[in-house]
Biopython code that builds the backbone (N, CA, C, O; Angstrom):
import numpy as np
from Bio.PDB.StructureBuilder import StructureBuilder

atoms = [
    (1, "UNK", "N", (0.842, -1.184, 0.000)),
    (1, "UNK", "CA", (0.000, 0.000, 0.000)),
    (1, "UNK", "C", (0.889, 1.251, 0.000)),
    (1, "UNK", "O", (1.762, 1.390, 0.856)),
    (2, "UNK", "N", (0.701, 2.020, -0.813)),
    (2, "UNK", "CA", (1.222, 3.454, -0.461)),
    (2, "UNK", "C", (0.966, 4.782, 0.387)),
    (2, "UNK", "O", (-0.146, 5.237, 0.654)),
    (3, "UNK", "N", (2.404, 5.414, 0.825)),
    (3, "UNK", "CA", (2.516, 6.255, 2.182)),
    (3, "UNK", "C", (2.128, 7.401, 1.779)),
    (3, "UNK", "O", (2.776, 8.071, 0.974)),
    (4, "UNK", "N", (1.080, 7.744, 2.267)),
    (4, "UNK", "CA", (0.584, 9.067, 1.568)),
    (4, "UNK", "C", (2.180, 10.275, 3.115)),
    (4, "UNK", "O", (2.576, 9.859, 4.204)),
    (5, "UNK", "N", (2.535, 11.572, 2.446)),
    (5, "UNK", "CA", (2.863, 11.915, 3.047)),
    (5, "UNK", "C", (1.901, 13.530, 3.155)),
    (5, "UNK", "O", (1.365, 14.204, 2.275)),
    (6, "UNK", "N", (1.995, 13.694, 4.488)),
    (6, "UNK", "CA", (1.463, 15.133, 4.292)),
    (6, "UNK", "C", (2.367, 16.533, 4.891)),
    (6, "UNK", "O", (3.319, 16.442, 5.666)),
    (7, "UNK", "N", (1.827, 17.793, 4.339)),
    (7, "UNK", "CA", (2.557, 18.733, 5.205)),
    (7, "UNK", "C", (3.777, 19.036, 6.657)),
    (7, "UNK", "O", (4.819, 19.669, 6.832)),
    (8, "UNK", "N", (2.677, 17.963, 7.617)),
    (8, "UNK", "CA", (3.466, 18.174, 8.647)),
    (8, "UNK", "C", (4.740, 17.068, 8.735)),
    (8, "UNK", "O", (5.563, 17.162, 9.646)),
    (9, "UNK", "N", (4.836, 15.904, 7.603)),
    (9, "UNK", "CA", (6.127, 15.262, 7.247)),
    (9, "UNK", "C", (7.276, 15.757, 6.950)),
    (9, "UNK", "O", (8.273, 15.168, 7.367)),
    (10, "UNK", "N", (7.439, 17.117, 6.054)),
    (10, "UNK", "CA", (8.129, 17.693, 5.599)),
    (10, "UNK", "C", (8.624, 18.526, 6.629)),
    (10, "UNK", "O", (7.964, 19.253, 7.371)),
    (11, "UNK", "N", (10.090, 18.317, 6.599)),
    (11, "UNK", "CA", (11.208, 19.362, 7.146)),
    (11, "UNK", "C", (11.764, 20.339, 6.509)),
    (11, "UNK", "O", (12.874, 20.174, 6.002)),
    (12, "UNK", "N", (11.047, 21.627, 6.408)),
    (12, "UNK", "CA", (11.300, 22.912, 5.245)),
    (12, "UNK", "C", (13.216, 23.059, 5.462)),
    (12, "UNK", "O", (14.126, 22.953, 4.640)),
    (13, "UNK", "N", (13.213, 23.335, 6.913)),
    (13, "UNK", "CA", (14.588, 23.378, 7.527)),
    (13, "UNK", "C", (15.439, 23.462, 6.632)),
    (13, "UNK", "O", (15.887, 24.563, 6.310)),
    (14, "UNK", "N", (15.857, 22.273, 6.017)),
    (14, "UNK", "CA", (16.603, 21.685, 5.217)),
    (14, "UNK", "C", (16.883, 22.847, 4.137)),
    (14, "UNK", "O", (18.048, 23.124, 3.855)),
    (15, "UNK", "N", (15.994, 23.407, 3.641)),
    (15, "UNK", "CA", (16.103, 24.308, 2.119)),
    (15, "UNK", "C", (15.855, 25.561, 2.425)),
    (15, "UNK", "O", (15.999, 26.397, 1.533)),
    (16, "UNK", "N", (15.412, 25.996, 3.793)),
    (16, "UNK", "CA", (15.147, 27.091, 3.635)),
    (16, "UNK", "C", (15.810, 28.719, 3.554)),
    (16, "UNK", "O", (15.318, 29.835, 3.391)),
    (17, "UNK", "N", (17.154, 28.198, 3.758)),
    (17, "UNK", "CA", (17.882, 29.034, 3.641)),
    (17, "UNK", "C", (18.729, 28.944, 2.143)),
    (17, "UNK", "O", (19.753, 29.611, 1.996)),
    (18, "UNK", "N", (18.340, 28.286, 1.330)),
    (18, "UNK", "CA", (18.969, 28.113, 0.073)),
    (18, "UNK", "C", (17.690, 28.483, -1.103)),
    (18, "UNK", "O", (16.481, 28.254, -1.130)),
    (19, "UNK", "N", (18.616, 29.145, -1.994)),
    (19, "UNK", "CA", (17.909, 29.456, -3.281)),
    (19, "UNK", "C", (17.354, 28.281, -4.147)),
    (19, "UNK", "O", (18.116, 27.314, -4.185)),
    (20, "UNK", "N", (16.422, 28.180, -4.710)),
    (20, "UNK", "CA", (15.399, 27.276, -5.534)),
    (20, "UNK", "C", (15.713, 28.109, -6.567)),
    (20, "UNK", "O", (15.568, 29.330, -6.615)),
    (21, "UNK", "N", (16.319, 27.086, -7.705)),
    (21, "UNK", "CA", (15.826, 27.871, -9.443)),
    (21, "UNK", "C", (14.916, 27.044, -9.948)),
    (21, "UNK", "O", (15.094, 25.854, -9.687)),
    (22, "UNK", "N", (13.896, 27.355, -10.665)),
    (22, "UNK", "CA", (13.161, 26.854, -11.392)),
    (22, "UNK", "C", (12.856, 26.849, -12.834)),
    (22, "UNK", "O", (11.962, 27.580, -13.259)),
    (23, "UNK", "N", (13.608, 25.993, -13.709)),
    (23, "UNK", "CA", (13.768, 26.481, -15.252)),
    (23, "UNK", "C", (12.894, 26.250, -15.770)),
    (23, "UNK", "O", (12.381, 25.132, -15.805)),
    (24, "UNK", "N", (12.562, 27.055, -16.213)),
    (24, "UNK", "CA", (10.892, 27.002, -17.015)),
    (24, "UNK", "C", (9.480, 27.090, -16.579)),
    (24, "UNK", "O", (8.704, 26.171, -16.317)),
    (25, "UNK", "N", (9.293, 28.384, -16.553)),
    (25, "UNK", "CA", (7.715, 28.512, -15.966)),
    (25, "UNK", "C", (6.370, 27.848, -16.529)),
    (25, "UNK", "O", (5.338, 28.365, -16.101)),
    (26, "UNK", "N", (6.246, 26.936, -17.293)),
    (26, "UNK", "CA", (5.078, 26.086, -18.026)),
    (26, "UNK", "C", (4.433, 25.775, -16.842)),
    (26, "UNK", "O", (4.584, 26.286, -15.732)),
    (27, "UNK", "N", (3.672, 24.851, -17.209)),
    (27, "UNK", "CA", (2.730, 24.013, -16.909)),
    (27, "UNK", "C", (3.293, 23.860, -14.925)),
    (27, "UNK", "O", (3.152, 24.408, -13.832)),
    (28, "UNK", "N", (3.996, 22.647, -15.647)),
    (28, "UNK", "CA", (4.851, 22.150, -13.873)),
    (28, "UNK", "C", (5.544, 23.439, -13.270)),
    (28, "UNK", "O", (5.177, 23.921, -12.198)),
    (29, "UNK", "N", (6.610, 23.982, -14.059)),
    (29, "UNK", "CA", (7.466, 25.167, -13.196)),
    (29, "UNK", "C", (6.721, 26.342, -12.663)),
    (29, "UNK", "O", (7.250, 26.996, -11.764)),
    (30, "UNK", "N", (5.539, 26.683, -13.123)),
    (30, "UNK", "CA", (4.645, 27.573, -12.383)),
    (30, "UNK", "C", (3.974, 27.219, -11.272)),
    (30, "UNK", "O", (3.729, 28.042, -10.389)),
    (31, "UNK", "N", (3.539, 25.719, -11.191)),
    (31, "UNK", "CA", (3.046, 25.172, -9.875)),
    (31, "UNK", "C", (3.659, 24.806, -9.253)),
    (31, "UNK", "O", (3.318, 24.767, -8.071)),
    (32, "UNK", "N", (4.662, 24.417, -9.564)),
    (32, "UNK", "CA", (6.315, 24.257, -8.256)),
    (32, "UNK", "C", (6.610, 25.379, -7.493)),
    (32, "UNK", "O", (6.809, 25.459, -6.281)),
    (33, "UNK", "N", (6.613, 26.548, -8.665)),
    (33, "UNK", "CA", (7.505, 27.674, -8.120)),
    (33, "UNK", "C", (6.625, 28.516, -7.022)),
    (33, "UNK", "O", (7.249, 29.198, -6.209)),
    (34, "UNK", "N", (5.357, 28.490, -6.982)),
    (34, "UNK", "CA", (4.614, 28.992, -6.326)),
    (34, "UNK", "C", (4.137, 28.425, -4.763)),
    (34, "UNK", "O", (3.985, 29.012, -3.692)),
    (35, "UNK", "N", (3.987, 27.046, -5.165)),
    (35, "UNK", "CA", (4.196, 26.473, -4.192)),
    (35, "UNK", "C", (5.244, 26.472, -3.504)),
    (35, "UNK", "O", (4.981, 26.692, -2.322)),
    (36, "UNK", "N", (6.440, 26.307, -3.727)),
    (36, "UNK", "CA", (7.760, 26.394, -3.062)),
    (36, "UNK", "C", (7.815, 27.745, -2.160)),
    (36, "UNK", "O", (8.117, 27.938, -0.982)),
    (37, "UNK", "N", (7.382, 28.624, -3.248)),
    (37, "UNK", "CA", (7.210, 30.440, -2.867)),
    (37, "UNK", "C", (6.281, 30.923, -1.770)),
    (37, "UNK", "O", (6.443, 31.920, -1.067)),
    (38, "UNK", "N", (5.208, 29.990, -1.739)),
    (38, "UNK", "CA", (3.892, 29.921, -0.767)),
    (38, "UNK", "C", (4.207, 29.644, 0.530)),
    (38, "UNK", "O", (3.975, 30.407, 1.468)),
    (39, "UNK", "N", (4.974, 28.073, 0.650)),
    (39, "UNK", "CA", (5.607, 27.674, 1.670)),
    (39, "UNK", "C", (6.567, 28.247, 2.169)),
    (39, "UNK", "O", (7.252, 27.625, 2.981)),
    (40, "UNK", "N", (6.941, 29.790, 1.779)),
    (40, "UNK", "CA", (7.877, 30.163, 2.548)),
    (40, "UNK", "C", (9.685, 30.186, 1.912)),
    (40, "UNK", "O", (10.692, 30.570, 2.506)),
    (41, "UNK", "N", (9.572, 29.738, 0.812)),
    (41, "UNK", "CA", (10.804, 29.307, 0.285)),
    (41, "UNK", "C", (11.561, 30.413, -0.609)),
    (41, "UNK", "O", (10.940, 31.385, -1.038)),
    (42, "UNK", "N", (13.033, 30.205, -0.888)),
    (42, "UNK", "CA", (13.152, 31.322, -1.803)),
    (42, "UNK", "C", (13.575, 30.754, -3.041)),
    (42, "UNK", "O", (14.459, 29.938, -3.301)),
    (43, "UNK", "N", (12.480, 31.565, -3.980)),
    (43, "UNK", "CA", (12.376, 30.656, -5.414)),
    (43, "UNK", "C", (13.323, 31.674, -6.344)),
    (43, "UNK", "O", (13.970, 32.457, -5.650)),
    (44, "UNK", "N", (13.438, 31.752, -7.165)),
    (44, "UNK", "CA", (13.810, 32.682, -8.630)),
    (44, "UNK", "C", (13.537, 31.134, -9.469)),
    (44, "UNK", "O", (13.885, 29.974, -9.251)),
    (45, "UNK", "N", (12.605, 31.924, -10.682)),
    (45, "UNK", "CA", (12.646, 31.200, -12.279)),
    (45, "UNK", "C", (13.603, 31.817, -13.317)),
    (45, "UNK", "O", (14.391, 32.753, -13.182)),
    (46, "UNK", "N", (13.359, 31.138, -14.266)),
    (46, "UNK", "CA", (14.781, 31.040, -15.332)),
    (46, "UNK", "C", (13.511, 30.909, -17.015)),
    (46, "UNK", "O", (12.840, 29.904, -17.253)),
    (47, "UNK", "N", (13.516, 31.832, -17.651)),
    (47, "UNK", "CA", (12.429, 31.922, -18.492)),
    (47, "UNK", "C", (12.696, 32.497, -19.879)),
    (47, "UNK", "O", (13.347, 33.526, -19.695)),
    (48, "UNK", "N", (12.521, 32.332, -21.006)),
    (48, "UNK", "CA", (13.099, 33.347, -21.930)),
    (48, "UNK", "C", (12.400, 34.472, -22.175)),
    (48, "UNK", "O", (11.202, 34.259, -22.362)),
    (49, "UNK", "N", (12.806, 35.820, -22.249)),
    (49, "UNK", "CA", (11.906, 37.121, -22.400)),
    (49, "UNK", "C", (11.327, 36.967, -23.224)),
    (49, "UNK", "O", (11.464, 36.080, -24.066)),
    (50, "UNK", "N", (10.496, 37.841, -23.178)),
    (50, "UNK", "CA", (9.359, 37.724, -24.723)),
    (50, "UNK", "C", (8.241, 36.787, -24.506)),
    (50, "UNK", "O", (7.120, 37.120, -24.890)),
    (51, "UNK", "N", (8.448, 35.539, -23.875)),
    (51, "UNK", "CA", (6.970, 34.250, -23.951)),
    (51, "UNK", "C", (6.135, 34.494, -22.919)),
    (51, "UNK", "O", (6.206, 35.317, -22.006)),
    (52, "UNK", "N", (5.479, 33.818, -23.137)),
    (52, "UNK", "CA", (4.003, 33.830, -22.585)),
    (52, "UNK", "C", (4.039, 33.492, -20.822)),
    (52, "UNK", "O", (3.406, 33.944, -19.868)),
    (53, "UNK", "N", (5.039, 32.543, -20.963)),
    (53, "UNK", "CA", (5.511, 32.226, -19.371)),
    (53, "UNK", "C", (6.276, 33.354, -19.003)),
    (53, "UNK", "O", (5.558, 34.079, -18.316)),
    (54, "UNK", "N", (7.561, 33.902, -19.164)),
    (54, "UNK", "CA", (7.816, 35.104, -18.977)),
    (54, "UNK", "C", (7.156, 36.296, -18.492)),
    (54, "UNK", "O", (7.578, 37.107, -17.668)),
    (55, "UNK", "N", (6.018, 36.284, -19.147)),
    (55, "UNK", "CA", (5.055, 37.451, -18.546)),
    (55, "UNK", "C", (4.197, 37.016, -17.400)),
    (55, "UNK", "O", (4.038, 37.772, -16.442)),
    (56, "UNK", "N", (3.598, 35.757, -17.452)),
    (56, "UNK", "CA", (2.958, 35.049, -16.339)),
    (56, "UNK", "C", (3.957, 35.312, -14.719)),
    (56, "UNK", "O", (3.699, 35.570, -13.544)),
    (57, "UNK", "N", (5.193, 35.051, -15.575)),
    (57, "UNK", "CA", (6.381, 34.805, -13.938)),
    (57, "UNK", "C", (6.213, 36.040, -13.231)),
    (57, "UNK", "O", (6.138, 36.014, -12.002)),
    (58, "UNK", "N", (6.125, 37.469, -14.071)),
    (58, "UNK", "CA", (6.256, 38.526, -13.895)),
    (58, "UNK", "C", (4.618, 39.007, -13.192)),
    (58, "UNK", "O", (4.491, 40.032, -12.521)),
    (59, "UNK", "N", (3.557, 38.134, -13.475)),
    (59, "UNK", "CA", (2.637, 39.006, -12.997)),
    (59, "UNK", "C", (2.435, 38.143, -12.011)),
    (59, "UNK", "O", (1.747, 38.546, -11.073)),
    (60, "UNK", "N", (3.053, 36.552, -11.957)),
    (60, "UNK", "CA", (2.646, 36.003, -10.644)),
    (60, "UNK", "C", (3.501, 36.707, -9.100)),
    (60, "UNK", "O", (3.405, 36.110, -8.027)),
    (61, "UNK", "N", (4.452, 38.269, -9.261)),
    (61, "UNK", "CA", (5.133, 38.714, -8.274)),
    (61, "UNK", "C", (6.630, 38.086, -8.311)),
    (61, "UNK", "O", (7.376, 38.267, -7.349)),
    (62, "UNK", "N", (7.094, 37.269, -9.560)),
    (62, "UNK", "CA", (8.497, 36.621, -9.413)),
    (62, "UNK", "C", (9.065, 37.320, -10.327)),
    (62, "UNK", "O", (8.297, 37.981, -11.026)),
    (63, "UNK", "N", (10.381, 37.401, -10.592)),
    (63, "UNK", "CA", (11.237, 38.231, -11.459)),
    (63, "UNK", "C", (11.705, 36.974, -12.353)),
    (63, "UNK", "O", (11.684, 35.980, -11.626)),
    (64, "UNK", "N", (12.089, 36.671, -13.563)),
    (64, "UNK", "CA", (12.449, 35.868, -14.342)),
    (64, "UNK", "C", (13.945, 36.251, -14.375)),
    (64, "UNK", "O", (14.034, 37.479, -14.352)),
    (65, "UNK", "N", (15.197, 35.628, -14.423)),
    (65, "UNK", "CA", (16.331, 36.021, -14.433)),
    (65, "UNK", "C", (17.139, 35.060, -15.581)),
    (65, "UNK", "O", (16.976, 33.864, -15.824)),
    (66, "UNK", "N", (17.925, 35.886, -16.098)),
    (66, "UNK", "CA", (18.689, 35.265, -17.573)),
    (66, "UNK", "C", (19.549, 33.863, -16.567)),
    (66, "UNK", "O", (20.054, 33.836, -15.445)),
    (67, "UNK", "N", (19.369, 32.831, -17.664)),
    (67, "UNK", "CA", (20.143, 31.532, -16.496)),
    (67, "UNK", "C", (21.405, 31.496, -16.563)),
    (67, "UNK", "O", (21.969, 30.439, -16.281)),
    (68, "UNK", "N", (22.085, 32.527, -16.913)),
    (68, "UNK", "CA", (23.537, 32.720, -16.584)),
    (68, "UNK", "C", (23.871, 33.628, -15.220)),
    (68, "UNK", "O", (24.868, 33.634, -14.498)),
    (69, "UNK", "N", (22.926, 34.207, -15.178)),
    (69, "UNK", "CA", (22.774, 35.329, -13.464)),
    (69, "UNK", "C", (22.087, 33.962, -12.807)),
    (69, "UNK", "O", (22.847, 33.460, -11.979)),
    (70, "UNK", "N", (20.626, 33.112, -13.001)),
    (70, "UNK", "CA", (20.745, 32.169, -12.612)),
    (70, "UNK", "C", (21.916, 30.705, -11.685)),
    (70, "UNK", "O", (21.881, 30.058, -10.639)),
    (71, "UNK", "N", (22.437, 30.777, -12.399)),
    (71, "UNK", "CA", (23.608, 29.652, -11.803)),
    (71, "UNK", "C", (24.657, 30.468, -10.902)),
    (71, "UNK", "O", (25.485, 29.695, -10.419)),
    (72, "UNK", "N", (24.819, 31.527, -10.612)),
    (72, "UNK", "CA", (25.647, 32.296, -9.605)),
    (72, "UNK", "C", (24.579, 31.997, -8.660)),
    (72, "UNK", "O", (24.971, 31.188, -7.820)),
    (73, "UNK", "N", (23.258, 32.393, -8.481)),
    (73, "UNK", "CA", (22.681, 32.477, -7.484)),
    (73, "UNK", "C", (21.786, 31.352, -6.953)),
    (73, "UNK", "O", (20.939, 31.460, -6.067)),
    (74, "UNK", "N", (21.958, 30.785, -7.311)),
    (74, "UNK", "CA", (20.787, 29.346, -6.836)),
    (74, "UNK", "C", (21.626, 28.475, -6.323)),
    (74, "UNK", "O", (22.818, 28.411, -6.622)),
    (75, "UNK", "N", (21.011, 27.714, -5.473)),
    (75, "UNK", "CA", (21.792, 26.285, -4.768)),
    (75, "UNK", "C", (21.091, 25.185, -5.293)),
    (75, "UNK", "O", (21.888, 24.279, -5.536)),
    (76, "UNK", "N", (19.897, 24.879, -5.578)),
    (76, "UNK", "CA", (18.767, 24.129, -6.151)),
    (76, "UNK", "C", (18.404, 24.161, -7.701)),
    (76, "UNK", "O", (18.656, 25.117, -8.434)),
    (77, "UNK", "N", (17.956, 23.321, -7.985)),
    (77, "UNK", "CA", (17.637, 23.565, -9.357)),
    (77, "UNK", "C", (16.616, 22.360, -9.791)),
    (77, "UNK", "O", (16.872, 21.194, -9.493)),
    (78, "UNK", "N", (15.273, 22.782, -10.620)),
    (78, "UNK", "CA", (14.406, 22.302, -11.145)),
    (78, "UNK", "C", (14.217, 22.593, -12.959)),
    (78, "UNK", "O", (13.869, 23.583, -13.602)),
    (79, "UNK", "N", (14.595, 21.343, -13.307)),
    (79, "UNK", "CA", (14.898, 21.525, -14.893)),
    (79, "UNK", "C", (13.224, 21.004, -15.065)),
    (79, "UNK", "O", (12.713, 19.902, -14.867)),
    (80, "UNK", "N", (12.666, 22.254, -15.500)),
    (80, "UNK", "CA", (10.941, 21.599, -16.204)),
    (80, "UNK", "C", (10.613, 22.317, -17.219)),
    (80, "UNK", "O", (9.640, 23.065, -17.317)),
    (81, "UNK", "N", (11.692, 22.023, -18.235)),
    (81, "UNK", "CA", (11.440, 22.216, -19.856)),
    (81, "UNK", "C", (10.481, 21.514, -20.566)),
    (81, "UNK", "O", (10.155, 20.373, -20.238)),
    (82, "UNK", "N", (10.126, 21.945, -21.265)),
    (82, "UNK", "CA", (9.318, 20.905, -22.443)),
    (82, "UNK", "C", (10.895, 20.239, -23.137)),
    (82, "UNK", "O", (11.775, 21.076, -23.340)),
    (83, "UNK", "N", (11.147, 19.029, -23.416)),
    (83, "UNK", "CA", (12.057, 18.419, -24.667)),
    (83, "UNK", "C", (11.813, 19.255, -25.629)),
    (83, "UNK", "O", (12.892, 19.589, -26.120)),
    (84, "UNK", "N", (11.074, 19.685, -26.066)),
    (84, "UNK", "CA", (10.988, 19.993, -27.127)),
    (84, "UNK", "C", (11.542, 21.403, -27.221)),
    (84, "UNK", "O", (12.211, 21.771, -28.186)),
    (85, "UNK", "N", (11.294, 22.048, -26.364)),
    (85, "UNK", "CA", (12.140, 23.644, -25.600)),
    (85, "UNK", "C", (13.391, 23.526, -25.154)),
    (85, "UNK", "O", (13.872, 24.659, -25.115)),
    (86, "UNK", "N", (14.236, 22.647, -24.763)),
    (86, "UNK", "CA", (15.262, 22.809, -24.387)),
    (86, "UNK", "C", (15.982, 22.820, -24.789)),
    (86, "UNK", "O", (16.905, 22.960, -23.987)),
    (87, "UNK", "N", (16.510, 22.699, -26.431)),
    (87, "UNK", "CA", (17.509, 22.971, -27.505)),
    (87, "UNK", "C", (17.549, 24.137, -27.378)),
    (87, "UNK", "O", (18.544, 24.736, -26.970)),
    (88, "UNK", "N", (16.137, 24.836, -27.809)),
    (88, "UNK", "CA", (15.860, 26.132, -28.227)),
    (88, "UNK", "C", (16.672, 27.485, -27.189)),
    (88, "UNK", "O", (17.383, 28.468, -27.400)),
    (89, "UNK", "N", (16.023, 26.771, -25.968)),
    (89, "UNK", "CA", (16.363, 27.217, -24.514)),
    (89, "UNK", "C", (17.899, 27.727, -23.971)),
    (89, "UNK", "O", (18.201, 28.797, -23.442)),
    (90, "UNK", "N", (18.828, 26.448, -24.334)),
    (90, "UNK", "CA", (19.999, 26.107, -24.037)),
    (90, "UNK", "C", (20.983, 27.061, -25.317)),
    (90, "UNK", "O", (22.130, 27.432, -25.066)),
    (91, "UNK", "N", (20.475, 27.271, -26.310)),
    (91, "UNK", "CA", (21.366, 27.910, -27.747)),
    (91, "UNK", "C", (20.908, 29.473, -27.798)),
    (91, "UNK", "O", (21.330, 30.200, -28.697)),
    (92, "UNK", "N", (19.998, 29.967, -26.760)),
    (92, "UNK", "CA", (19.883, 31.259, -26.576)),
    (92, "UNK", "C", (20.230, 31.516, -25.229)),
    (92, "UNK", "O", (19.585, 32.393, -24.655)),
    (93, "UNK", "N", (21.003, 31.002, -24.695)),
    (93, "UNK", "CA", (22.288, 30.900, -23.381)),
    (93, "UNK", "C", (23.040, 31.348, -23.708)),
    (93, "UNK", "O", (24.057, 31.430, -23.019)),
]
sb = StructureBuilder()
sb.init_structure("model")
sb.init_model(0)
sb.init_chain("A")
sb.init_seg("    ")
for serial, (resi, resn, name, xyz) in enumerate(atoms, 1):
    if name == "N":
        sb.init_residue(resn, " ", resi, " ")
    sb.init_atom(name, np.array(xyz, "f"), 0.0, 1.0, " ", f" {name:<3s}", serial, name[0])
structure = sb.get_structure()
C-alpha cells in the first residue's frame, strides 16, 4: 500500500535558507515555483523574455532572471522544460 505523506512530514529546515531555481515557468514550473514560494521558500525562475511564461512569472510577483545570473545564485535547481524547448532554450544561453 502506499505512504501518503502530508505537510506536517516535511522538514522545510533543510532548504530554507537556500535558493530554488526553477527552469521554465510552463505548466509544472509555475506550480512548483509557487508552491515552493507559498511555503515560505526562496524561489527565482529562469524563463526566456518575450513568452508567454515570462510574462505570467512577472505578474505572478516573481522576477524571471537570464540563467547565466541564474547559476551564480541558486543552490537548487528544477529543470521543467518541455524536450521539445530545451535545444531552443539552451542555444539562446
Amino acid at each position: 500500500m502506499a505512504k501518503i505523506y502530508y505537510d506536517r512530514d516535511a522538514d522545510l529546515n533543510f532548504i530554507k535558507d537556500k535558493i530554488i531555481a526553477i527552469i521554465g515557468y510552463g505548466i509544472q514550473g509555475r506550480g512548483q515555483a509557487l508552491n515552493l514560494r507559498d511555503s515560505g521558500l526562496n524561489v527565482i525562475v529562469s524563463e526566456l523574455e518575450g513568452t508567454d511564461n515570462y510574462k505570467n512569472a512577472t505578474e505572478d510577483g516573481l522576477v524571471p532572471w537570464a540563467p547565466k545570473k541564474r547559476r551564480k545564485k541558486a543552490t537548487l535547481y528544477r529543470f521543467l522544460l518541455r524536450i521539445m524547448c530545451r535545444q531552443t532554450f539552451i542555444k539562446k544561453q
